[in-house]
C-alpha positions as CSV (number, residue, x, y, z in Angstrom):
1,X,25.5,-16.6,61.5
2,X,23.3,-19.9,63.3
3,X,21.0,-19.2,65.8
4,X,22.5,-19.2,69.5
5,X,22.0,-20.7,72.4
6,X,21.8,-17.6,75.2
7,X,19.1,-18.3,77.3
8,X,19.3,-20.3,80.6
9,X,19.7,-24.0,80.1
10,X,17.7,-27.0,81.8
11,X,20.6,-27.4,83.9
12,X,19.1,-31.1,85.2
13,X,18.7,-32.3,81.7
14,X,22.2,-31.3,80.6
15,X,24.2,-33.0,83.0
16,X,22.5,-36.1,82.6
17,X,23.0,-36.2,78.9
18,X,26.3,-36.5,77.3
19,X,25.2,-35.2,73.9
20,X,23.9,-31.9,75.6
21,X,26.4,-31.5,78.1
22,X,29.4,-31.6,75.5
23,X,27.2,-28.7,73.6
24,X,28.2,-26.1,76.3
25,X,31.6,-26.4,76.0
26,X,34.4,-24.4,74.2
27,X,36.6,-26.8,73.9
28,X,40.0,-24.2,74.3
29,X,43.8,-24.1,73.4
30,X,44.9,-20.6,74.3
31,X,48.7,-21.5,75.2
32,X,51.2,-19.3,73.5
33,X,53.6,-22.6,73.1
34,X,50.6,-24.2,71.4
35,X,51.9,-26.2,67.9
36,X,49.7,-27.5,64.7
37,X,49.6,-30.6,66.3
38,X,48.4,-29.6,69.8
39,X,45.4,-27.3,67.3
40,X,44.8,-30.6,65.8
41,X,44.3,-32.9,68.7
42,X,41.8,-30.3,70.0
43,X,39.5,-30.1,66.7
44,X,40.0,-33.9,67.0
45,X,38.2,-34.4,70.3
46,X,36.1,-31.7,70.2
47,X,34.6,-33.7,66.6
48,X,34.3,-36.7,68.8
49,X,32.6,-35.3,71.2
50,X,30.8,-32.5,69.3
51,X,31.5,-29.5,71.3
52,X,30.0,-25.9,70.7
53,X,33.2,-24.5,69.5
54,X,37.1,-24.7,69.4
55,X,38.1,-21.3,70.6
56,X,41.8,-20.9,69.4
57,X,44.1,-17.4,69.4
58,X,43.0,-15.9,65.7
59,X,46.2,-17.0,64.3
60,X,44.4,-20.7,64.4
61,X,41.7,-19.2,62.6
62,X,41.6,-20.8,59.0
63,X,43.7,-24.2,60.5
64,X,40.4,-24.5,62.7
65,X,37.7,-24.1,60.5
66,X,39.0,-25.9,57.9
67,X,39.2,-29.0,60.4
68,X,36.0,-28.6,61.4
69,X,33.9,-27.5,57.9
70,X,30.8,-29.2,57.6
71,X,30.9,-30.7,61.6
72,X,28.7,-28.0,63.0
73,X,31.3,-26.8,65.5
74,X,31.9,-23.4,65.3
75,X,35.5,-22.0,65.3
76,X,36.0,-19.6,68.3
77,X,39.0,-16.9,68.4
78,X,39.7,-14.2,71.0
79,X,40.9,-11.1,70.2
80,X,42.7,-8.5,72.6
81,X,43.9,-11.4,74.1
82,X,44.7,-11.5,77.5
83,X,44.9,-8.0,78.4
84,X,42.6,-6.3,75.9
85,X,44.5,-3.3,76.2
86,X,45.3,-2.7,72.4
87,X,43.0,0.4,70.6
88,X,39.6,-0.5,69.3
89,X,40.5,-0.4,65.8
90,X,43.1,-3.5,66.7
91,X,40.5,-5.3,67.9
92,X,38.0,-5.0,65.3
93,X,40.6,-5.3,62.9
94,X,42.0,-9.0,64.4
95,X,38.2,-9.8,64.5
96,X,37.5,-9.2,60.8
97,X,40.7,-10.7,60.4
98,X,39.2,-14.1,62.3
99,X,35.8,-14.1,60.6
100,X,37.0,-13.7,57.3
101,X,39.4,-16.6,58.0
102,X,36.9,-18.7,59.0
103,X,35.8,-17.7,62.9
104,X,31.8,-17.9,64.1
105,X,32.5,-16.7,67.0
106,X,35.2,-14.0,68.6
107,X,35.7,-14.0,72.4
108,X,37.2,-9.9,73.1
109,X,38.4,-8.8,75.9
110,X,37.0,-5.4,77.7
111,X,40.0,-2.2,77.9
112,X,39.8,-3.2,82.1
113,X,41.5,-0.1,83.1
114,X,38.8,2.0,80.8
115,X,36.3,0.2,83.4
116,X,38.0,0.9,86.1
117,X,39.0,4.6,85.4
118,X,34.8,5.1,85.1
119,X,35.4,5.6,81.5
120,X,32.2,3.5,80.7
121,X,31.5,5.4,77.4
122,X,35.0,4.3,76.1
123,X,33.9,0.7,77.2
124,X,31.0,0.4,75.5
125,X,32.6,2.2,72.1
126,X,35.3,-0.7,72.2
127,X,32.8,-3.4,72.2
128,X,30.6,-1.6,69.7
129,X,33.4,-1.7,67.2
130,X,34.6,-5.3,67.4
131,X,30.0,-5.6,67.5
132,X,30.2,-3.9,63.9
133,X,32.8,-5.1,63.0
134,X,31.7,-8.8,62.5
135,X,27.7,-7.6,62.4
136,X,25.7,-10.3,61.1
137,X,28.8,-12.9,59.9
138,X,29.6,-13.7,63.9
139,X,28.1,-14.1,67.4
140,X,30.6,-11.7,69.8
141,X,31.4,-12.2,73.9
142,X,32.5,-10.0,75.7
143,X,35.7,-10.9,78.5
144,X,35.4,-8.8,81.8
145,X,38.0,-10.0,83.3
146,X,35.7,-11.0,86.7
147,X,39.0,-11.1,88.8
148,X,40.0,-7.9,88.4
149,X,36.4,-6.1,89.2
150,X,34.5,-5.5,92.4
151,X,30.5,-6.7,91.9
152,X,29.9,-2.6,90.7
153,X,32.3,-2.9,88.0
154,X,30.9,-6.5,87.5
155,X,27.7,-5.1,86.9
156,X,28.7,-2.2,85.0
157,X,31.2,-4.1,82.6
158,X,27.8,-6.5,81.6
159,X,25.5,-3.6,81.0
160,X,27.5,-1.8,78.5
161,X,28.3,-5.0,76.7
162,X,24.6,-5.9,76.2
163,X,23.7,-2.3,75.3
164,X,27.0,-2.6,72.7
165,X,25.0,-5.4,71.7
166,X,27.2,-8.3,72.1
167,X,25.5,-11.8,72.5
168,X,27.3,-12.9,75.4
169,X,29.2,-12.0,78.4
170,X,32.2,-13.9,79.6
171,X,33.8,-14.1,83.1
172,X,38.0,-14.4,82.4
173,X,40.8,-15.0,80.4
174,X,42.2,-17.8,82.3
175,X,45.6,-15.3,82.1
176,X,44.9,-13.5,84.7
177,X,44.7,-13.6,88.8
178,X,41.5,-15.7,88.7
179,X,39.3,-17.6,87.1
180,X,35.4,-18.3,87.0
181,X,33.2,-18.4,89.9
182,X,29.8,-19.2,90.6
183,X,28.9,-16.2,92.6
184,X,30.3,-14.1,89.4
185,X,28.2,-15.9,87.0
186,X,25.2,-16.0,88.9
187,X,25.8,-12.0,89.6
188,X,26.4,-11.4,85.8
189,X,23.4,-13.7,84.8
190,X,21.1,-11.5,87.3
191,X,22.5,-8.3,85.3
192,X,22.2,-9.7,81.7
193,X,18.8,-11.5,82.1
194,X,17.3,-14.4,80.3
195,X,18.4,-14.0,77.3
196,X,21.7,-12.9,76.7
197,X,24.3,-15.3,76.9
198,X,27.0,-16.2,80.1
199,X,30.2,-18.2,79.5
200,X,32.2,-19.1,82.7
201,X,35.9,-19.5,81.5
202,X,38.9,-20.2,83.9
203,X,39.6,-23.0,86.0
204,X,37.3,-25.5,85.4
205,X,38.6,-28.4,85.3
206,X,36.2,-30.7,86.9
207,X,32.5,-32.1,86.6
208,X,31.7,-30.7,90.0
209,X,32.9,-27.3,89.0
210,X,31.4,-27.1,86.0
211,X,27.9,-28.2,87.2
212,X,28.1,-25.8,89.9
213,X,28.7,-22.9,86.8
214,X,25.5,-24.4,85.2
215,X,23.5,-23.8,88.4
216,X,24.9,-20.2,88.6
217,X,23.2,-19.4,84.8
218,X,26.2,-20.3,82.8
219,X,25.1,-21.8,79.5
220,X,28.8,-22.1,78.0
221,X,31.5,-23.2,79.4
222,X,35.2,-22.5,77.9
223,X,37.5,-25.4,78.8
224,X,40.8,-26.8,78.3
225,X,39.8,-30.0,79.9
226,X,36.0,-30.4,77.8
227,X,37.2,-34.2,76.7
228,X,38.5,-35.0,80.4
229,X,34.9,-33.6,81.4
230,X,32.8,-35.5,79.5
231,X,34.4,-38.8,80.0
232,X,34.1,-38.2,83.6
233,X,30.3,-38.0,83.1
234,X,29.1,-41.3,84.5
């Protein structure tokens, strides 16, 4: 697995440079509906404008990283995905599943109503085994689902994915009733410190937007709109 980027980004310095400011981004295609084609046209742009990742269901998996072998942009899959409700051993399953298709990365989603029942232990246990799972062969963030939690469970749902040992934290699905917001990243950044990652994911669809993620203590950004982004950039 490469080195990551988790800690707090220059914020000025990326928005001023394309290069770096296309680096944040997970360039995304989560649709159910999604074809071949529509995975291709993704891995296209995101090779044009050299993205951190294409972050695909795991069934795109092996389509993905073929596409992209040799680019440097790391194949992304979620897994649990949207609800996260399935048992552990699903989830570490479909992630083994990813990585040995060709996934760097796997984007899980917490058991919400575990959180929410107070059933932190269970929480953490989930995220542990999708953690060992792909130990050492793939980086691993963790979906809380920010719409869905009051700050408490916000808080709670970050700590027991950094003690599971994930590498980042991630606000949404995008599926759901909501989608990022500043005041959730810059709540899950204060909880996760400096070096642990924060991706904001879920309605941003525009420079302003995503800058204003940045700010917060984002330093990824999951997008379907990365290319329409980046050519906004003036």
């Amino acid at each position: 697995m490469t080195k990551l980027q988790t800690e707090k980004l220059n914020v000025n310095e990326v928005i001023h440079d394309r290069e770096k400011f296309a680096a944040v981004f997970d360039h995304t295609i989560l649709r159910p509906d999604a074809t071949f084609d529509d995975v291709r046209k993704i891995c296209a742009e995101a090779i044009k404008y050299h993205f951190a990742s294409v972050c695909v269901n795991s069934c795109h998996a092996a389509l993905v990283s073929d596409m992209l072998k040799d680019t440097g942009i790391k194949t992304c899959c979620v897994v649990g995905f949207p609800l996260g409700a399935c048992t552990s051993q699903a989830k570490a399953f479909e992630a083994k599943c990813a990585v040995d298709d060709g996934a760097e990365e796997i984007d899980m989603v917490i058991n919400v109503g575990y959180l929410k029942s107070g059933a932190y232990d269970m929480v953490q246990k989930d995220i542990e085994a999708v953690v060992a799972a792909v130990f050492g062969r793939a980086a691993v963030k963790v979906i809380i689902e920010t719409c869905l939690l009051n700050d408490e469970e916000k808080v709670a749902a970050c700590k027991l994915a950094k003690a599971a040992g994930a590498h980042f934290v991630k606000t949404s699905t995008g599926f759901s009733t909501g989608g990022a917001k500043a005041s959730d990243v810059r709540l899950m950044r204060e909880t996760v410190g400096e070096k642990m990652g924060v991706k904001a994911s879920g309605g941003i669809r525009d420079f302003e937007t995503a800058e204003a993620m940045l700010e917060a203590g984002a330093n990824r950004i999951g997008a379907s709109a990365s290319a329409k982004l980046i050519e906004s950039m003036v």
